[in-house]
Backbone as a chain_set.jsonl record, in Angstrom:
{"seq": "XXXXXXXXXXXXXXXXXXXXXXXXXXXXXXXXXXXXXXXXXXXXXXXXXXXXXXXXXXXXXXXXX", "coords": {"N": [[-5.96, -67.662, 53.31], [-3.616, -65.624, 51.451], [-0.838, -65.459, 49.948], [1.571, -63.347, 48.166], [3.983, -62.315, 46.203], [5.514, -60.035, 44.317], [7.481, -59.887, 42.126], [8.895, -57.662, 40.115], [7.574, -55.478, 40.4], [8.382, -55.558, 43.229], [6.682, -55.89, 45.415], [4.741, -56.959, 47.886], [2.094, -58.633, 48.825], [-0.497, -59.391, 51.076], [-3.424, -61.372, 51.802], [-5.24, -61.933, 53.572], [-8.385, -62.39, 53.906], [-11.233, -63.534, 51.772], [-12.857, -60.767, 50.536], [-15.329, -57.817, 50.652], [-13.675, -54.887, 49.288], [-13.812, -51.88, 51.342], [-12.499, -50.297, 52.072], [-9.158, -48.56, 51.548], [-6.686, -47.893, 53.393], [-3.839, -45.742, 54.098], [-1.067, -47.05, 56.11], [1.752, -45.907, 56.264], [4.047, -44.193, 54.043], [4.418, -46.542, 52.108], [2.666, -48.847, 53.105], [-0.017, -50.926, 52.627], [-3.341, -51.105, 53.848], [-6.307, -52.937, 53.739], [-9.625, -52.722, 54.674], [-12.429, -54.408, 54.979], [-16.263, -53.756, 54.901], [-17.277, -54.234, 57.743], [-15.122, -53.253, 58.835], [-12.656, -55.155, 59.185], [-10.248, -56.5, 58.802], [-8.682, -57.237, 55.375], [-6.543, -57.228, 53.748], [-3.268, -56.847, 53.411], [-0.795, -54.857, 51.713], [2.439, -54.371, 50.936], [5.114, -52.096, 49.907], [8.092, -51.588, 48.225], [9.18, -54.437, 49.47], [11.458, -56.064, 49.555], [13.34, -54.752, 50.638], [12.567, -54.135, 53.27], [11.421, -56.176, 54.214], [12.182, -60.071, 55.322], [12.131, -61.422, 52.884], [13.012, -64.056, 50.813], [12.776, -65.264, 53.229], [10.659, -66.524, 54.05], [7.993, -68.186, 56.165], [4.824, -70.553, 57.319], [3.538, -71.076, 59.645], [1.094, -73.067, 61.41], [-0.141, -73.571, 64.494], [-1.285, -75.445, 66.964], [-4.389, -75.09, 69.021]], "CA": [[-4.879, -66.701, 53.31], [-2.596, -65.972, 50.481], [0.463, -63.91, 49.685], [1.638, -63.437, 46.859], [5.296, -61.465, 46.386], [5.849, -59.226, 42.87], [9.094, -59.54, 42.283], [8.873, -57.448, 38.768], [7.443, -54.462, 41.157], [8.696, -55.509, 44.869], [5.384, -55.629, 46.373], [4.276, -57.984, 48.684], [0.487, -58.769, 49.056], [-1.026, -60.521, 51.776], [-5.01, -61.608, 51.696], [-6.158, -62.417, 55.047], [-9.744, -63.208, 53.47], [-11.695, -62.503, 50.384], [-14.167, -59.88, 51.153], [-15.458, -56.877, 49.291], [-12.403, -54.083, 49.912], [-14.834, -50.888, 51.046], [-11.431, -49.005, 52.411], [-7.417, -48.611, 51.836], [-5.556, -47.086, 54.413], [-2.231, -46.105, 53.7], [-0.258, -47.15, 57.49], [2.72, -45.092, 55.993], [3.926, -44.391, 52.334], [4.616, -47.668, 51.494], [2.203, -49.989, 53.6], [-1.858, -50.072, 52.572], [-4.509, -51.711, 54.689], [-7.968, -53.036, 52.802], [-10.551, -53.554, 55.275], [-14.097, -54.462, 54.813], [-17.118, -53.11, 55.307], [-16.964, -53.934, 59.143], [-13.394, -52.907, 59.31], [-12.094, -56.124, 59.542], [-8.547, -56.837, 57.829], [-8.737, -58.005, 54.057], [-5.433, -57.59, 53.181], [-1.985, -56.011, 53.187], [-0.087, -54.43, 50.964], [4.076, -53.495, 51.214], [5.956, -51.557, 48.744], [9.734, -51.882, 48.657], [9.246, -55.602, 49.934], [12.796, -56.707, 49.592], [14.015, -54.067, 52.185], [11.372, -54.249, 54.357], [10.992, -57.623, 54.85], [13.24, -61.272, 54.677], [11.367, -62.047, 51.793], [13.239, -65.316, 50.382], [12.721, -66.119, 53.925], [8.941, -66.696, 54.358], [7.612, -69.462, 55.856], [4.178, -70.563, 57.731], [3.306, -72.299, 60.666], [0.016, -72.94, 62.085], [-0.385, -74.041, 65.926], [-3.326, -76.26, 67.467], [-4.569, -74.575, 70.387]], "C": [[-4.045, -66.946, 52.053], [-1.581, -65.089, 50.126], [1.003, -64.517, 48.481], [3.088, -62.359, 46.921], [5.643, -61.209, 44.389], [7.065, -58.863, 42.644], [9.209, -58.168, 40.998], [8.831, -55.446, 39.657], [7.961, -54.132, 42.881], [8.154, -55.351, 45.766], [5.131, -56.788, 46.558], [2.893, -57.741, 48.756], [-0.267, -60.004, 49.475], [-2.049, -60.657, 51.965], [-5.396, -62.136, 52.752], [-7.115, -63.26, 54.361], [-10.092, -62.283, 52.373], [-12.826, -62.297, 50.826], [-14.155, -58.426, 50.098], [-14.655, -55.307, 50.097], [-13.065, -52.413, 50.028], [-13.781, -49.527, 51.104], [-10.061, -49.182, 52.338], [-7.104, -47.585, 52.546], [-4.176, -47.401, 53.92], [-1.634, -45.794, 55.981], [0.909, -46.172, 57.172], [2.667, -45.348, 54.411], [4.119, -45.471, 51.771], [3.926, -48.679, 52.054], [0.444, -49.736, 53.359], [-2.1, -51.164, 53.007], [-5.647, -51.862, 53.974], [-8.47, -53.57, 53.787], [-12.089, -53.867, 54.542], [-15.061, -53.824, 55.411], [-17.448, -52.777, 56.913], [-15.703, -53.678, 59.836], [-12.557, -53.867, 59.634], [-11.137, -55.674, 58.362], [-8.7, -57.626, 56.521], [-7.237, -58.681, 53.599], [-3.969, -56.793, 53.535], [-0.898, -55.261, 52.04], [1.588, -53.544, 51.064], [4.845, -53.192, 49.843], [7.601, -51.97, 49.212], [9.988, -53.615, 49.812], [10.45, -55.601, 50.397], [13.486, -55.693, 50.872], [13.54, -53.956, 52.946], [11.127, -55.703, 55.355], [12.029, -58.766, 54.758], [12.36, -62.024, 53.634], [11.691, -63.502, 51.162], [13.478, -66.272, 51.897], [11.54, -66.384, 54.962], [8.83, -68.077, 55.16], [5.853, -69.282, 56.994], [4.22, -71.138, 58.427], [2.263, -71.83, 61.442], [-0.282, -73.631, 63.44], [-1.648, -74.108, 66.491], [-3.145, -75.579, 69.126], [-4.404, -75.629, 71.312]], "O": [[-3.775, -68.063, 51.613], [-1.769, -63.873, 50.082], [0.948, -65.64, 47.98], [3.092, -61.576, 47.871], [5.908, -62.049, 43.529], [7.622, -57.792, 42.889], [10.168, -57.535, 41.439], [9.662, -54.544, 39.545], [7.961, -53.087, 43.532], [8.574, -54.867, 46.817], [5.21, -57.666, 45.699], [2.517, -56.569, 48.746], [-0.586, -61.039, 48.888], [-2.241, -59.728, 52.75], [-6.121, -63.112, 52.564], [-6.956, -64.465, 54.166], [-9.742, -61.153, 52.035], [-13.647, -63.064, 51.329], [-13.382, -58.085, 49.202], [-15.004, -54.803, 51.164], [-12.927, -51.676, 49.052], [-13.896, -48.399, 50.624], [-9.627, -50.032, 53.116], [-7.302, -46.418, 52.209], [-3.576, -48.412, 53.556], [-1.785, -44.847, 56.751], [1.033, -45.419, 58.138], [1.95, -46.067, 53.714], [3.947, -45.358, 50.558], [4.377, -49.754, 51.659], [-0.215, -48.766, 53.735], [-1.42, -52.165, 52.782], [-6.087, -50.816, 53.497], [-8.117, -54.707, 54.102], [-12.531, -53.324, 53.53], [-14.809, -53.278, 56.485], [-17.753, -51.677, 57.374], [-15.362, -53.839, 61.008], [-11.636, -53.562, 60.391], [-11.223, -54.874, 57.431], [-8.866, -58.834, 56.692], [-6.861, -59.812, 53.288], [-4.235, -55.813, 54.232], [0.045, -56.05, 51.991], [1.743, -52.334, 51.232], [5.08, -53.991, 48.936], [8.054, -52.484, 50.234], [10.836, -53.746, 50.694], [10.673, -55.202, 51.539], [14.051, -56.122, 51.878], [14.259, -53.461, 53.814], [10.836, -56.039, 56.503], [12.945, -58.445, 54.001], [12.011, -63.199, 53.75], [10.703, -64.208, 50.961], [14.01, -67.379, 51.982], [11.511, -66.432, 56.192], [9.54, -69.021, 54.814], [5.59, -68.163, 57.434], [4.982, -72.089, 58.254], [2.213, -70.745, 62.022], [-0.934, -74.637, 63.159], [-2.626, -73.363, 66.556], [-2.253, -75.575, 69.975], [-4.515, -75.415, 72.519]]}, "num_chains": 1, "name": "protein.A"}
């Protein structure tokens, strides 16, 4: 997984997995979807980050089953 945040443009872009991107869906005007060939989830894409999201307040956490 990797995200990545464009401050320059205000786009956020999140990579689930790297796979070959056969389709973008736009979810609304500012949110695109890349799946793969079996429609699985590649990636994300958000426009207008900064109002959309708490962007300088990211964080991760992964939990053991």
């Amino acid at each position: 997984m990797n995200i990545k945040y464009f401050q320059e443009t205000d786009t956020l872009y999140i990579e689930f997995r790297k796979a070959e991107v056969i389709e973008t869906r736009d979810l609304d005007e500012n949110t695109l979807l890349d799946v793969d060939a079996d429609g699985n989830i590649c990636a994300i894409t958000v426009e207008h980050a900064s109002d959309r999201a708490d962007i300088p307040h990211c964080s991760f956490e992964q939990i053991a089953a």
